[in-house]
C-alpha positions in Angstrom: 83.7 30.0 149.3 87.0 30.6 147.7 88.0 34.5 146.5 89.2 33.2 143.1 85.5 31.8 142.6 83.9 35.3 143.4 81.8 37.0 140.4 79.3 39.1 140.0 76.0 37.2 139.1 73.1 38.9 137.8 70.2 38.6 139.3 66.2 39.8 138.2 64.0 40.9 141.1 61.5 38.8 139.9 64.0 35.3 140.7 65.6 37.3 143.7 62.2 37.2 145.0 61.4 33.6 143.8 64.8 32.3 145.5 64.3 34.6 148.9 60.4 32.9 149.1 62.3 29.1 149.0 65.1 29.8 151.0 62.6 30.9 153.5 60.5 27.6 153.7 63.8 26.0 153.6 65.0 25.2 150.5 69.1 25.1 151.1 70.0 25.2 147.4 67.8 28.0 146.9 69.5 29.7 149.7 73.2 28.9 148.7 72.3 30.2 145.3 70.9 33.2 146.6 73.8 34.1 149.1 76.6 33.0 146.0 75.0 35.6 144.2 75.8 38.5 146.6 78.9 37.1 147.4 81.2 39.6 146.2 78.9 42.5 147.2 79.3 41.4 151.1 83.0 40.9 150.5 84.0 44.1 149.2 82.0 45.7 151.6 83.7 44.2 154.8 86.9 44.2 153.4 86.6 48.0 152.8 84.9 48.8 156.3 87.4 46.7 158.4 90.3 47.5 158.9 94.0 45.7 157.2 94.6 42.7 159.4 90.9 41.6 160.3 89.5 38.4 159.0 87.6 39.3 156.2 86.7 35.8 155.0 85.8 35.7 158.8 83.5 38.2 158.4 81.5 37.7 155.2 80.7 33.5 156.6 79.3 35.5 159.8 77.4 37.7 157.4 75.7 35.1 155.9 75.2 32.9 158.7 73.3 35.9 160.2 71.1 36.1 157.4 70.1 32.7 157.0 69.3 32.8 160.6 67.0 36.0 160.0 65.8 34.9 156.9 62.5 34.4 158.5 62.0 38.2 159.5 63.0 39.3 155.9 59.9 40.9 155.5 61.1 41.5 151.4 60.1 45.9 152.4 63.6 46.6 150.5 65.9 44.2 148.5 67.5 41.7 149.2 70.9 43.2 148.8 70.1 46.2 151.0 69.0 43.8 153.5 72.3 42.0 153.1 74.4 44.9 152.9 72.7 46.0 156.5 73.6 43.3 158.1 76.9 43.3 157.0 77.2 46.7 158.0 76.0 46.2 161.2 78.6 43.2 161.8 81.3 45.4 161.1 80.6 47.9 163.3 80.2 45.5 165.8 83.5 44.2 165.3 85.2 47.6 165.5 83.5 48.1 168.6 84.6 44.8 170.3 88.0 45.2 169.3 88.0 49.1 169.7 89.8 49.1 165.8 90.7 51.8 163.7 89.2 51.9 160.6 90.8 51.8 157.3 89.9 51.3 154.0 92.1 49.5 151.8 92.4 50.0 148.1 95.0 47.5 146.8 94.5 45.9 143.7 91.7 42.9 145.2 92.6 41.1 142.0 88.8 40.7 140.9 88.7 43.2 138.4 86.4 45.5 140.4 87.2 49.3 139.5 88.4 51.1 142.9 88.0 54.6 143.4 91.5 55.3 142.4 90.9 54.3 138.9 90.8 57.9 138.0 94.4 58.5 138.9 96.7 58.4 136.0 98.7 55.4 135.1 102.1 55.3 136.3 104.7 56.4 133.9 108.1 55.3 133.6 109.2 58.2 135.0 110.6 57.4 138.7 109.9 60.6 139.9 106.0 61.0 138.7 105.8 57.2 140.0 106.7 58.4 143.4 104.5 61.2 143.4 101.3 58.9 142.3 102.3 56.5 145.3 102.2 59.3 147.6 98.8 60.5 145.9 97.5 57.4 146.5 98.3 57.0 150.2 97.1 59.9 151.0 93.8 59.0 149.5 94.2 55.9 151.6 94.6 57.9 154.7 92.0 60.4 154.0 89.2 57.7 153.4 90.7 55.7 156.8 89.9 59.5 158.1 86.2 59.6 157.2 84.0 59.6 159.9 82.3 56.6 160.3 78.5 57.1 158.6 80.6 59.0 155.8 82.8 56.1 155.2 80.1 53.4 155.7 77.8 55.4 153.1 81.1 55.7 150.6 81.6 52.4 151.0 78.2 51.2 149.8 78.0 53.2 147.0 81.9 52.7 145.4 82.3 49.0 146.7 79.2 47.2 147.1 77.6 48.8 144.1 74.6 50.1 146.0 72.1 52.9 144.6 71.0 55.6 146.8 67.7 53.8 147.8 69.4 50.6 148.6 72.1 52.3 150.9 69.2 54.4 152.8 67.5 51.0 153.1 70.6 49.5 154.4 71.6 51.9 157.1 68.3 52.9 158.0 68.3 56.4 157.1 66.5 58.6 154.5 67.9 58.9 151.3 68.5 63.0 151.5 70.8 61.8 154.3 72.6 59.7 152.1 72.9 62.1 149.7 74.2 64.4 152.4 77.3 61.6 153.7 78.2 60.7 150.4 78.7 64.4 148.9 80.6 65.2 151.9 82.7 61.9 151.4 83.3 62.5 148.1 84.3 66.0 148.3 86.9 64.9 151.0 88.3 62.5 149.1 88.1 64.2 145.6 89.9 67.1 147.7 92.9 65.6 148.9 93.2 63.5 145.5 93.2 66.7 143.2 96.3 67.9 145.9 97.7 65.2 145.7 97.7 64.5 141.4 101.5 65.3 140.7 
């Protein structure tokens, strides 16, 4: 699956369900439909919880070879996205166990049009000095969100890149939603922190 043919594709619970109940009893184009839909979800998810350097295309195949293969046990309790999102959660922390990685979060321009959380920084002016000030801003977002500890970073990743509502991210990790609530305030205060210091 090529980047350039990511999009988002809307999707109603009612077919979700429909396409989740085929792909079950085996139906493949019902399954590649379903996982072309939440294509870009699993991507910006495991390219924001892996670090710069890992294979991200890598990843999301593994993600969805892991739920075609579990398909079976999708017991349909949550969404499907949740469900996804889990999984490829849980894949990335298995890979920054296994190779003992760092984690960062990126937040170049993924050429997709997604909004990043940086969007609210100002546009760069032509002035040379303010543009070097909003780089440095910006890294040091970079490096406070790389900071985050893990369940923080995971939870802010879910909400700001995969699109995830607080339900579907409690669903995902396996927590209760106040617990969401609680990582994702504390994320967000971090990073809203450091940015506001860092706003020439």
């Amino acid at each position: 699956m090529a980047i350039a043919a990511r999009r988002e594709w809307p999707v109603k619970a009612e077919d979700e369900n429909e396409l989740v109940e085929l792909a079950r009893r085996g139906d493949r184009d019902a399954a590649e439909r379903l996982l072309l839909r939440h294509e870009l979800l699993v991507f910006r998810l495991v390219r924001n919880l892996l670090p710069r350097g890992e294979d991200v295309e890598s990843a999301v195949q593994e993600t969805f070879v892991r739920a075609l293969r579990g398909l079976p046990r999708f017991a349909g309790g949550a969404t499907f996205s949740s469900w996804l999102a889990a999984i490829a959660v849980n894949l990335c922390r298995d890979r920054l166990r296994r190779h003992r990685l760092v984690p960062f979060v990126p937040l170049e321009d993924g050429g997709d049009d997604e909004p990043g959380p940086l969007d609210f920084l100002p546009a760069a002016t032509p002035d040379p000095e303010r543009q070097a000030m909003a780089r440095q801003a910006v890294g040091r977002v970079r490096r406070e969100l790389g900071r985050l500890p893990g369940r923080q970073r995971e939870v802010f990743a879910l909400r700001f890149f995969a699109g995830l509502d607080l339900e579907g991210i409690a669903v995902a990790l396996g927590v209760d939603i106040g617990t969401v609530k609680t990582h994702l305030h504390r994320g967000v205060q971090r990073v809203r922190r450091v940015a506001e210091e860092a706003l020439p």
